[in-house]
PyMOL Python script that loads the backbone (N, CA, C, O; Angstrom):
from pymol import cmd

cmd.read_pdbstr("""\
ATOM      1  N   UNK A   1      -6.167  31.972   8.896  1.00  0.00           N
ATOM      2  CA  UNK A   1      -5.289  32.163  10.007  1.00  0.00           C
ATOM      3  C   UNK A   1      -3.979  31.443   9.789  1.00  0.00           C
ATOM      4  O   UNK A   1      -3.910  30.391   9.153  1.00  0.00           O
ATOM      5  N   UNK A   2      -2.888  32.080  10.367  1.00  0.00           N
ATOM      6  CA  UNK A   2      -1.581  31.242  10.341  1.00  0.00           C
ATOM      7  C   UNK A   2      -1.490  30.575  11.536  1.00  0.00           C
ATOM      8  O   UNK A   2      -1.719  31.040  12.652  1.00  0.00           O
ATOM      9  N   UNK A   3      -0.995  28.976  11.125  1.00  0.00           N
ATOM     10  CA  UNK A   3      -1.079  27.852  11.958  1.00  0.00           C
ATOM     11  C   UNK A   3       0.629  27.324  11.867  1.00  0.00           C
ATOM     12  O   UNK A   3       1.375  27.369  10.889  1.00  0.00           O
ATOM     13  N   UNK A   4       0.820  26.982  12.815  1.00  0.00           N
ATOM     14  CA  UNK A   4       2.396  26.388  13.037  1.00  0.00           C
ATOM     15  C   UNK A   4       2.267  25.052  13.596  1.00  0.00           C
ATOM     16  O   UNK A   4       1.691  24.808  14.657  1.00  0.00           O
ATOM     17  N   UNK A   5       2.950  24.007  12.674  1.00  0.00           N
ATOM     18  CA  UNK A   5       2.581  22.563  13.540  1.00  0.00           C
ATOM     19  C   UNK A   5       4.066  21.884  13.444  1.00  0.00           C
ATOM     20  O   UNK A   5       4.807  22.127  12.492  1.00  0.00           O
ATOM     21  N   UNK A   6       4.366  21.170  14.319  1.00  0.00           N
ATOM     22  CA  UNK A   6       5.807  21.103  14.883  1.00  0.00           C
ATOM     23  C   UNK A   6       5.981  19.432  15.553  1.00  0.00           C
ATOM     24  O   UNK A   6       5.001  18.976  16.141  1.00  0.00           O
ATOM     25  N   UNK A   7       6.658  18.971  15.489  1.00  0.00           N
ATOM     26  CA  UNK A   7       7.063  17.474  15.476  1.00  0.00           C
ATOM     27  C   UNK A   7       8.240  17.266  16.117  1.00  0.00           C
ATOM     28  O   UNK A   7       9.115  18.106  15.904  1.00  0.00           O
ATOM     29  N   UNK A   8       8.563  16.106  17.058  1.00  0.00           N
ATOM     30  CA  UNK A   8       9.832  15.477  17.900  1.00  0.00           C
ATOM     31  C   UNK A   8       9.764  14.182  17.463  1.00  0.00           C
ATOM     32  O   UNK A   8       8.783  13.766  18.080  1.00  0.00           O
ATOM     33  N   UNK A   9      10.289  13.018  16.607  1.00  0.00           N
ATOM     34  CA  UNK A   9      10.060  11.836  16.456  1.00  0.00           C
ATOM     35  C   UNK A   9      11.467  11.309  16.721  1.00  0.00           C
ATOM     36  O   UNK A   9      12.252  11.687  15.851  1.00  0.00           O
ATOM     37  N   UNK A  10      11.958  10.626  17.570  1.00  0.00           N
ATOM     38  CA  UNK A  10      13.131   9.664  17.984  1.00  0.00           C
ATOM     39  C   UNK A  10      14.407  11.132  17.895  1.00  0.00           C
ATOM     40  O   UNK A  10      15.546  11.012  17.443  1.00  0.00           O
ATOM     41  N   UNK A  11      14.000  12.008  18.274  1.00  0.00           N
ATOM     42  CA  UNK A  11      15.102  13.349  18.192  1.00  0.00           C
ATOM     43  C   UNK A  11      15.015  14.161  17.229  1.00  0.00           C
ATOM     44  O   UNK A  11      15.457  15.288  17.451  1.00  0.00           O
ATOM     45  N   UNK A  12      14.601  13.962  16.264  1.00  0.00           N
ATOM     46  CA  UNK A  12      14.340  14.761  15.180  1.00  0.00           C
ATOM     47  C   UNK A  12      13.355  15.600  14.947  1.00  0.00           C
ATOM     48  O   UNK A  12      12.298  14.995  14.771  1.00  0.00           O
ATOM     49  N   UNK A  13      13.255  16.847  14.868  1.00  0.00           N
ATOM     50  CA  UNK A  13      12.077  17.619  14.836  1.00  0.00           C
ATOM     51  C   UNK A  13      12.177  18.239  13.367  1.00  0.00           C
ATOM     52  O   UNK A  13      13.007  18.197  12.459  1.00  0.00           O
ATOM     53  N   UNK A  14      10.958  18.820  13.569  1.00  0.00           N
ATOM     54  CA  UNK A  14      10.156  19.741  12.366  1.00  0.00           C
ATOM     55  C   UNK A  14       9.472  20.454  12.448  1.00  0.00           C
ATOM     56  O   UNK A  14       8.955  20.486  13.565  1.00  0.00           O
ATOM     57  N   UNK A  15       9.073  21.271  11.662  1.00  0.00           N
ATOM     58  CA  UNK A  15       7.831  22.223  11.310  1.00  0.00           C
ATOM     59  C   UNK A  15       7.163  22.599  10.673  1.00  0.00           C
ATOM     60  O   UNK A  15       7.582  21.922   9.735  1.00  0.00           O
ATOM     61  N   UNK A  16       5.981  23.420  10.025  1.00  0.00           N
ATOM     62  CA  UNK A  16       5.498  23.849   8.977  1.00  0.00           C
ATOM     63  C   UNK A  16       4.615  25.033   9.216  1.00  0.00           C
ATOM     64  O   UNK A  16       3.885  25.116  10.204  1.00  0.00           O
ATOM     65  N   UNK A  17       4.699  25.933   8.300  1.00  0.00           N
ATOM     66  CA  UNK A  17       3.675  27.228   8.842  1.00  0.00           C
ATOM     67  C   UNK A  17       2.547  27.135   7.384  1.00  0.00           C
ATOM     68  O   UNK A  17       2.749  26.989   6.178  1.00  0.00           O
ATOM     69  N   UNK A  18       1.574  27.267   8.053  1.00  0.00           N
ATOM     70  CA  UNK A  18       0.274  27.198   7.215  1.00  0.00           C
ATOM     71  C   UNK A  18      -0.648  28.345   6.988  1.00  0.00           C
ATOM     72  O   UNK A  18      -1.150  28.482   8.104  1.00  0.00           O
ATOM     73  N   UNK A  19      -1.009  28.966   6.458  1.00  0.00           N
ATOM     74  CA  UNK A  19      -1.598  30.270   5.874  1.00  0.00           C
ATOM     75  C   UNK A  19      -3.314  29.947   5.411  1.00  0.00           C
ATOM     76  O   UNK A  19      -3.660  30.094   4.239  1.00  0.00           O
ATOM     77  N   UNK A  20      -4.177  29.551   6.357  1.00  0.00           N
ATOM     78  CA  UNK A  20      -5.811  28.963   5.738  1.00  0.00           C
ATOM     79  C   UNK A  20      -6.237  30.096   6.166  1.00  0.00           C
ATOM     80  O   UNK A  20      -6.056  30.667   7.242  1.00  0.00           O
ATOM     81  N   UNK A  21      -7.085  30.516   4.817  1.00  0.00           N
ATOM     82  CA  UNK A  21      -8.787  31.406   4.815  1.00  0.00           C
ATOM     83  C   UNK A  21      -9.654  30.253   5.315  1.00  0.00           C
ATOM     84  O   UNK A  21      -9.555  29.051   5.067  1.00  0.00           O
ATOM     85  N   UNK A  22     -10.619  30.979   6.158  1.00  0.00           N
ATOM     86  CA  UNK A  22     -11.718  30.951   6.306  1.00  0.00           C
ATOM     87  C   UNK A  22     -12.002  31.687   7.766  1.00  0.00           C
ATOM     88  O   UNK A  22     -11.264  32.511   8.305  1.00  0.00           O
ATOM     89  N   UNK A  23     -13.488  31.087   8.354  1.00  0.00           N
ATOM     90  CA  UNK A  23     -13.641  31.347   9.520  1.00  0.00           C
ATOM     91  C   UNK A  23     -12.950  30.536  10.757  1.00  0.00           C
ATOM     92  O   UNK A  23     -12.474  29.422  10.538  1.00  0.00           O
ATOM     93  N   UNK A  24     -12.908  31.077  11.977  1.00  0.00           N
ATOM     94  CA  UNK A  24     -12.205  30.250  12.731  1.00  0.00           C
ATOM     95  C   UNK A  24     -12.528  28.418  12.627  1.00  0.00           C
ATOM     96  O   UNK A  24     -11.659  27.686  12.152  1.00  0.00           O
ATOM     97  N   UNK A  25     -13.521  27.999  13.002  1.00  0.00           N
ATOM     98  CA  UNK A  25     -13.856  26.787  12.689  1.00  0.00           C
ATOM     99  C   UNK A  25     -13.402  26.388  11.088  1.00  0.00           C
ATOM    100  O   UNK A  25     -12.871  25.278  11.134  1.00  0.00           O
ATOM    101  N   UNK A  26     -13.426  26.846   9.864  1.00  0.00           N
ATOM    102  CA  UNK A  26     -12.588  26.198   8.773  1.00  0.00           C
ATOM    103  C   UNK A  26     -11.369  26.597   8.879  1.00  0.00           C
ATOM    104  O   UNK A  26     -10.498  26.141   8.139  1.00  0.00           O
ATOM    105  N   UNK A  27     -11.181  27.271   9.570  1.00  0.00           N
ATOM    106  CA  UNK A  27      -9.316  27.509   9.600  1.00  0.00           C
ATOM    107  C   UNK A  27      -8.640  26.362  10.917  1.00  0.00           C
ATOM    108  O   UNK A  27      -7.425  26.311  11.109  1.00  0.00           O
ATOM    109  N   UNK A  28      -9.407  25.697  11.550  1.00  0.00           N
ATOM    110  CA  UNK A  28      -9.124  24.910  12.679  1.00  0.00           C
ATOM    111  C   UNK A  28      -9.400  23.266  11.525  1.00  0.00           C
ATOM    112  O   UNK A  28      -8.621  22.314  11.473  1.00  0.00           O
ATOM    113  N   UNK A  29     -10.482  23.386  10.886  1.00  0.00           N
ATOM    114  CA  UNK A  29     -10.463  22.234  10.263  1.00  0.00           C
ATOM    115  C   UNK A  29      -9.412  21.513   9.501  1.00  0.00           C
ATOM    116  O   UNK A  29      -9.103  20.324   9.580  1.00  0.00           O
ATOM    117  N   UNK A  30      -8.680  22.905   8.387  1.00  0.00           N
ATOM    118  CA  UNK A  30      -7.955  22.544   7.365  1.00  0.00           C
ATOM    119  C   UNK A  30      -6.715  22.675   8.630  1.00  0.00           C
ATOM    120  O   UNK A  30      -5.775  22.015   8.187  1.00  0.00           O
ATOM    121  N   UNK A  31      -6.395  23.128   9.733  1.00  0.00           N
ATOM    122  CA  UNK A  31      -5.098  22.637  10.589  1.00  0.00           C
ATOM    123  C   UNK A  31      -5.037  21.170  11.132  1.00  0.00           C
ATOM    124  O   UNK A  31      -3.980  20.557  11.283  1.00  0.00           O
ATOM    125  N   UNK A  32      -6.404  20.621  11.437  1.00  0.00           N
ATOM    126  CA  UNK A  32      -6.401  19.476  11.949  1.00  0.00           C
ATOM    127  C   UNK A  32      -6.071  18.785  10.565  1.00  0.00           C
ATOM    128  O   UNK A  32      -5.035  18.120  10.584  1.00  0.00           O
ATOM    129  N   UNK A  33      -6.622  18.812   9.606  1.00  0.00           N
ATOM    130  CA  UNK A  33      -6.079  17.880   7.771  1.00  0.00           C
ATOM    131  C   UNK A  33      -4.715  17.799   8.097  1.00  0.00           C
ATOM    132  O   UNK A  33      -4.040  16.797   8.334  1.00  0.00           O
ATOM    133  N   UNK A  34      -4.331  19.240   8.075  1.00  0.00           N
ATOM    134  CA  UNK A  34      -2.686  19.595   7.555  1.00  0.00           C
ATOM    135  C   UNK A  34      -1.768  18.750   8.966  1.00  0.00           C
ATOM    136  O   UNK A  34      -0.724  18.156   8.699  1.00  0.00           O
ATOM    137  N   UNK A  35      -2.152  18.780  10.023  1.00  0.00           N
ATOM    138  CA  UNK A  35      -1.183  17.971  11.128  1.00  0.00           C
ATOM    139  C   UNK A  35      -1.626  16.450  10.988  1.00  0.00           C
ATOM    140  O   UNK A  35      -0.702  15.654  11.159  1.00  0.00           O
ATOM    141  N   UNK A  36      -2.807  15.932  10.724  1.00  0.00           N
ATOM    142  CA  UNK A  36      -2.797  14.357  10.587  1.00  0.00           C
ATOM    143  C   UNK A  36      -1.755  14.239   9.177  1.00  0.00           C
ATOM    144  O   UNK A  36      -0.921  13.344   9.041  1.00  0.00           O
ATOM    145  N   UNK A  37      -1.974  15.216   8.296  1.00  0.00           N
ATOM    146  CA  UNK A  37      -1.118  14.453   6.875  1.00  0.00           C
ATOM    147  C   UNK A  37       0.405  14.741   7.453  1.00  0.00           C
ATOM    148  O   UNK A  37       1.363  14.025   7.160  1.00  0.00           O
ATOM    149  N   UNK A  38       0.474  15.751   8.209  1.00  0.00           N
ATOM    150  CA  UNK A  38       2.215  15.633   8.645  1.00  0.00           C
ATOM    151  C   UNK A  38       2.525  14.458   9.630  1.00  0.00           C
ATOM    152  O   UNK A  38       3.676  14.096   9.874  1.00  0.00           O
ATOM    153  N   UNK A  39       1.479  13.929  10.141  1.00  0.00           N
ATOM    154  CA  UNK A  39       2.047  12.955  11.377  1.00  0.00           C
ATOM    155  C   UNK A  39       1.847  11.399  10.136  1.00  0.00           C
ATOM    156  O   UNK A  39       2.512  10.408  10.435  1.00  0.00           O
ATOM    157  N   UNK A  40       1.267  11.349   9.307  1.00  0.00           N
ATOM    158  CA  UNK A  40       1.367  10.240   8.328  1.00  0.00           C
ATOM    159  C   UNK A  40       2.498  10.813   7.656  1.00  0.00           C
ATOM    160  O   UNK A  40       3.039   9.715   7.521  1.00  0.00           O
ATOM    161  N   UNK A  41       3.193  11.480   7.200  1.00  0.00           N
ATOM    162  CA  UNK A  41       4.186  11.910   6.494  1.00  0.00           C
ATOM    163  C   UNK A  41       5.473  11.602   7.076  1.00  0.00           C
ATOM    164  O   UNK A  41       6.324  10.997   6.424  1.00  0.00           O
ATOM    165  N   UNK A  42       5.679  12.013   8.357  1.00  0.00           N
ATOM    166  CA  UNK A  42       6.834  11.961   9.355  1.00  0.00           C
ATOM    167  C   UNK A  42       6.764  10.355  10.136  1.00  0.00           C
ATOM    168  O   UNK A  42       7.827   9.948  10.604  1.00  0.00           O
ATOM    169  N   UNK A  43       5.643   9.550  10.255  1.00  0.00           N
ATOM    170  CA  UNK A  43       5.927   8.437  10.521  1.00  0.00           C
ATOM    171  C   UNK A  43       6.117   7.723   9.308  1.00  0.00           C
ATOM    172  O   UNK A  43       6.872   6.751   9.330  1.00  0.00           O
ATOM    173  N   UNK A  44       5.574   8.037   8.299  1.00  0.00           N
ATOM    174  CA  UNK A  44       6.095   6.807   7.005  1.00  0.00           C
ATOM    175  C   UNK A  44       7.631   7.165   6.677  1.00  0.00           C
ATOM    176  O   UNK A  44       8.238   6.380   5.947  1.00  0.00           O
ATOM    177  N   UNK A  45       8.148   8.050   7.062  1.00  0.00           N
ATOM    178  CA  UNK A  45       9.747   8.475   6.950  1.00  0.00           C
ATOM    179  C   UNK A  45       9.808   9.139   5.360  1.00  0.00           C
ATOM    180  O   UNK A  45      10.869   9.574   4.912  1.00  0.00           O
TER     181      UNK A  45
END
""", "prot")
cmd.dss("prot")
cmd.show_as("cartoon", "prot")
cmd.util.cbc("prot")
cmd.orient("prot")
C-alpha cells in the first residue's frame, strides 16, 4: 500500500511517500518502521 508520512518541527515541514507490499497488517507495520526512523531522522537534524 502507499503510505504518506508528513512532519511540522519548529516550522519546518516534510514528507515522504512509501510504496510497501504486503497484507494490510505488514503494510501498517513497515509504515509504523518508516515514521519512527523519520521522527529519529528529523529530530537528530
Amino acid at each position: 500500500g502507499t503510505v504518506f508520512i508528513g512532519w511540522c518541527v519548529d516550522g519546518a515541514t516534510g514528507s515522504e511517500r512509501h510504496r510497501f507490499d504486503g497484507d494490510p497488517v505488514e503494510v501498517l507495520e513497515q509504515a509504523t518502521d518508516a515514521a519512527l526512523a523519520a521522527v529519529v531522522r528529523v529530530l537528530r537534524g
